[in-house]
C-alpha positions, 0 to 999 in steps of 0.5 A, a space after each residue: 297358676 296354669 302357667 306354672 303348672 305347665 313349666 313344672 310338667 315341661 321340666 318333669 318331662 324333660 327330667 325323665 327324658 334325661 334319666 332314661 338317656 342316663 340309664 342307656 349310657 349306664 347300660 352301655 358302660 356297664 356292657 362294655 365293663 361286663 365284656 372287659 371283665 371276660 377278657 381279664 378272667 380268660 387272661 387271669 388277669 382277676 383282679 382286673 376282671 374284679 374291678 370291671 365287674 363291679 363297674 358292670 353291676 351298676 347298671 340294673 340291667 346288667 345285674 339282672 342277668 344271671 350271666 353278670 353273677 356266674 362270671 362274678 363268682 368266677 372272678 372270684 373264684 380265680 382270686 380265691 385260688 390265687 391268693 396266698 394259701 396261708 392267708 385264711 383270713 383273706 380266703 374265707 372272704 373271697 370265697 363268701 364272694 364267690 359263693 354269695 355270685 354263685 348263689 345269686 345266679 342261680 335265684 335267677 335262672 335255676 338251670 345254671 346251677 348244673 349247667 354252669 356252677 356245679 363244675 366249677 364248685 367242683 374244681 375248687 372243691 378237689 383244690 381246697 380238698 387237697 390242701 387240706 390234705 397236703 397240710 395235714 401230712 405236713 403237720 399244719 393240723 389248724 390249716 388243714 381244718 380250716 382247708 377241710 371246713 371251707 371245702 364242705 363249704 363249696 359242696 356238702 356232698 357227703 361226710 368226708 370234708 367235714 368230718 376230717 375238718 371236725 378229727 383233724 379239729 380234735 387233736 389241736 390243742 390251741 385250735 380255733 374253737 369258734 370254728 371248731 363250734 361251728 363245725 360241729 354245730 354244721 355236723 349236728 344240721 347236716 343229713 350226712 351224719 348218722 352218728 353226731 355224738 362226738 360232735 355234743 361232746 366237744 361241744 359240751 367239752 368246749 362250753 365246760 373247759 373253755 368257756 367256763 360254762 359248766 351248766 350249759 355243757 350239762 345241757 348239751 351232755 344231756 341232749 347228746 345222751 338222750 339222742 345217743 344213749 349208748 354213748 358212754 363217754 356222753 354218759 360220764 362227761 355228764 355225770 362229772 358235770 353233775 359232780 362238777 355243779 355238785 348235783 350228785 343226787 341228780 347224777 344217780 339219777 341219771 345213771 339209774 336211767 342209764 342202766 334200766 337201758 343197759 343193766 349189763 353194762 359193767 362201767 355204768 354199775 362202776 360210775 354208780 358206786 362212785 356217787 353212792 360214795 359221795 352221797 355217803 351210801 357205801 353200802 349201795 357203793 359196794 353193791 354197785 361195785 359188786 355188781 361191776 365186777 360180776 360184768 368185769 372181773 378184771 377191771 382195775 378200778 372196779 376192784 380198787 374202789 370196792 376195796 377202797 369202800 370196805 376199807 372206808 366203812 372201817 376207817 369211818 367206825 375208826 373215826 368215831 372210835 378216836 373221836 370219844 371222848 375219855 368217858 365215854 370209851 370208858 362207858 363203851 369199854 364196860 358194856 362191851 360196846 367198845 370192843 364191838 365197834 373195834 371188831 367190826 372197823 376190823 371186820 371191814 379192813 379184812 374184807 378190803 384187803 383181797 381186794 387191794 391184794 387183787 389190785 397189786 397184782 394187777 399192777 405190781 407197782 401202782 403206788 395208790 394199790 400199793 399204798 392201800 395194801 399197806 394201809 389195810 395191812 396196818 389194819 389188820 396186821 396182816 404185814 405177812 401178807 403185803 411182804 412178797 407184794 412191796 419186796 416185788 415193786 421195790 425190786 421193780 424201782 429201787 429208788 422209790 423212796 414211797 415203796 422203800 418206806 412201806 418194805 422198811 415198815 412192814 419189816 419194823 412191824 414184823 418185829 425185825 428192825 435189823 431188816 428195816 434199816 437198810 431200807 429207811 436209810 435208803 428211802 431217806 436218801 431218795 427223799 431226806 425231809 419226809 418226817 414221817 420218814 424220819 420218824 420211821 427211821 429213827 424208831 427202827 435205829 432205836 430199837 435195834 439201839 443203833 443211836 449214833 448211826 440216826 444222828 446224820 439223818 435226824 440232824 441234817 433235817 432238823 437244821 434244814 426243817 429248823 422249826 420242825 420239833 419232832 426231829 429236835 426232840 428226836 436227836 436229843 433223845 439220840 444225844 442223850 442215848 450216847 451220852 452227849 448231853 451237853 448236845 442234847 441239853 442245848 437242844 433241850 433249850 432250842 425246844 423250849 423257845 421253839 414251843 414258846 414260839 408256837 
């Protein structure tokens, strides 16, 4: 047993001598690689110094010399710049291999950082810099973010690389929104950033429309509004993404805590007025619109929509009107009641439509001002009014069929189909199948009794639009008008099967 005992202490012994003489050849090998590599970096041979030292970081010895990981990153460093300055791929790689070197040299001795590797991160640091510069003005915008990203990368010395990496990032429209995120998410870590508002919106803007995470781009609109209340674009982007989750009751919270901070600030006012309308308080709608004005006075929107939420309390009281049945108008009509709710719907058509008059003359050939204008006109009769408005954008476009129309209408209205009629025929031309068009048209040509003048137009859309029995009822009544009935009793019988159909 003791013999044994001292064989296996012999061969212990004996093992350890042959490691430590292992280890020493390790070392010298490893030495004379580490040697290698520095004559290959002095000769920008990189890729050569590359592989001389990784054989150099086998030995323990060596590796624990800061020098070994200075000279590494160098390496590196030589390879980041030499290779092709459109491979990012390839660049972002190298670049963690020079900054992981760079890194471990300084956890072993702290003074290399500024004696050694301060000056040559500040060499890349200007390159890459530069490149992304160069791209820019050369149009590549997504090199050039890139180039910017990985510049703050090197030396986060201030604002200046990230920032431009994070502007230059907006504008891309297919970018990479994974670095994107990234960049952003460093701008909200970093110090050098006094304002990071802009970084939550694109964040948020990214969760909502790319990812298709409404509810997570709420909760970073929130958090960017709450750290940057004065942020008015943070403001709207989460009250659409209350609308968007159909939180509107939420959104008008929001926006009331909004205003005890800023009550003067006329858009909130505005925002607040939308979603009182749809939470179907127009009375409140109005009142924040008001409100909106007071601050604004010429804001387009504000007074479209304040026009929009009179014109709606009347069209709601229309509803209502149209939705009697036969018995009870005729209960209405014998207490008056009736009446009463047709003065008021009135009431409120007459108070929107200075408003819609204001919008006009703001933006003389806006088809939703003029559209409304007419409406309004409709409601209150008032055709004198809107004429010099729709004569002027019809003189600004001629070819609109949209404003045509309304110039077309509001001669009819006036009791002047004579001057209506040059004004359908030209809007049927810029849009021949529109049959509220055509119906407009063919009442005008009846009235001033012209039947055979309507037939091309309600005939070509009749063929076209076959199924349509508006216009076939139209044109018999045409045929019939000069006497063609054998016309309009053919077409009497296309009617009954097509009713039969439906």
């Amino acid at each position: 047993m003791k013999k044994l005992l001292l064989s296996l202490l012999i061969c212990f012994f004996a093992t350890a001598i042959f490691a430590q003489d292992e280890d020493k050849e390790v070392t010298k090998q490893a030495k004379e690689a580490f040697k290698n590599a520095e004559k290959a970096l002095k000769k920008n041979d990189f890729n050569t110094a590359k592989t001389e030292i990784e054989n150099a970081l086998k030995s323990q010895k060596v590796s624990a010399d800061p020098k070994t990981w200075l000279t590494r990153g160098q390496i590196y460093q030589g390879l980041t710049l030499a290779a092709d300055s459109t491979n990012m791929s390839e660049i972002e790689s190298l670049l963690a291999e020079m900054m992981s070197s760079y890194d471990k040299a300084k956890s072993l001795d702290n003074k290399y950082d500024v004696l050694y590797i301060q000056p040559q991160l500040n060499v890349i640091w200007g390159t890459f810099f530069n490149r992304g510069v160069n791209a820019y003005n050369a149009e590549n915008a997504p090199m050039a973010m890139h180039y910017f990203e990985k510049t703050d990368l090197i030396i986060s010395r201030d604002s200046s690389a990230l920032n431009n990496a994070f502007l230059v990032g907006m504008g891309i429209k297919d970018r990479d929104n994974k670095k994107y995120k990234e960049i952003c998410n460093r701008i909200i870590a970093s110090p050098n950033f006094k304002d990071k508002s802009m970084a939550y919106y694109m964040l948020a803007d990214i969760a909502n429309r790319v990812e298709g995470n409404t509810e997570e781009a709420l909760e970073i609109a929130k958090k960017g509004a709450a750290l940057y209340p004065q942020n008015k674009d943070l403001m709207l982007l989460q009250v659409d993404f209350y609308q968007k989750l159909n939180k509107i009751s939420e959104a008008v919270a929001s926006l009331e805590q909004a205003l005890e901070k800023d009550s003067k600030n006329a858009y909130l006012h505005y925002v607040m007025g939308f979603f009182q309308q749809k939470l179907n308080n127009t009375d409140k709608a109005i009142e924040a619109y008001k409100k909106s004005l007071e601050l604004d006075p010429e804001n387009f929107d504000v007074v479209y929509e304040l026009g929009a939420a009179y014109y709606n309390k009347g069209g709601s009281i229309g509803k209502q009107i149209n939705n009697l049945s036969l018995e009870e108008q005729k209960a209405k009509e014998k207490d008056g009641s009736l009446g009463k709710m047709m003065e008021e719907m009135k009431s409120y058509y007459k108070q929107s439509l200075p408003y819609f008059e204001k919008a006009v003359k703001m933006k003389p050939t806006d088809p939703n001002a003029i559209g409304a204008l007419m409406s309004a006109a409709n409601g209150t009769e008032s055709y004198a009014t809107a004429l010099p408005y729709i004569e002027s954008a019809v003189k600004a476009e001629p070819k609109n069929a949209e404003f045509l129309q309304h110039l077309a209408t509001v001669y009819y209205k006036m009791g002047k189909p004579e001057a209506a009629l040059p004004y359908y025929e030209a809007a049927v031309k810029e849009d021949e199948l529109n049959v509220e068009l055509l119906d407009g048209l063919f009442n005008a040509f009846k009235n001033a009794k012209k039947f055979k003048e309507a037939i091309p137009y309600i005939e070509k859309a009749a063929n076209t639009l076959a199924t349509e029995v508006s216009l076939w009822e139209n044109l018999s009544y045409l045929y019939y008008s000069i006497k063609e009935n054998a016309k309009a009793d053919a077409i009497e019988k296309k009617i009954e099967k097509l009713n039969k159909k439906n």
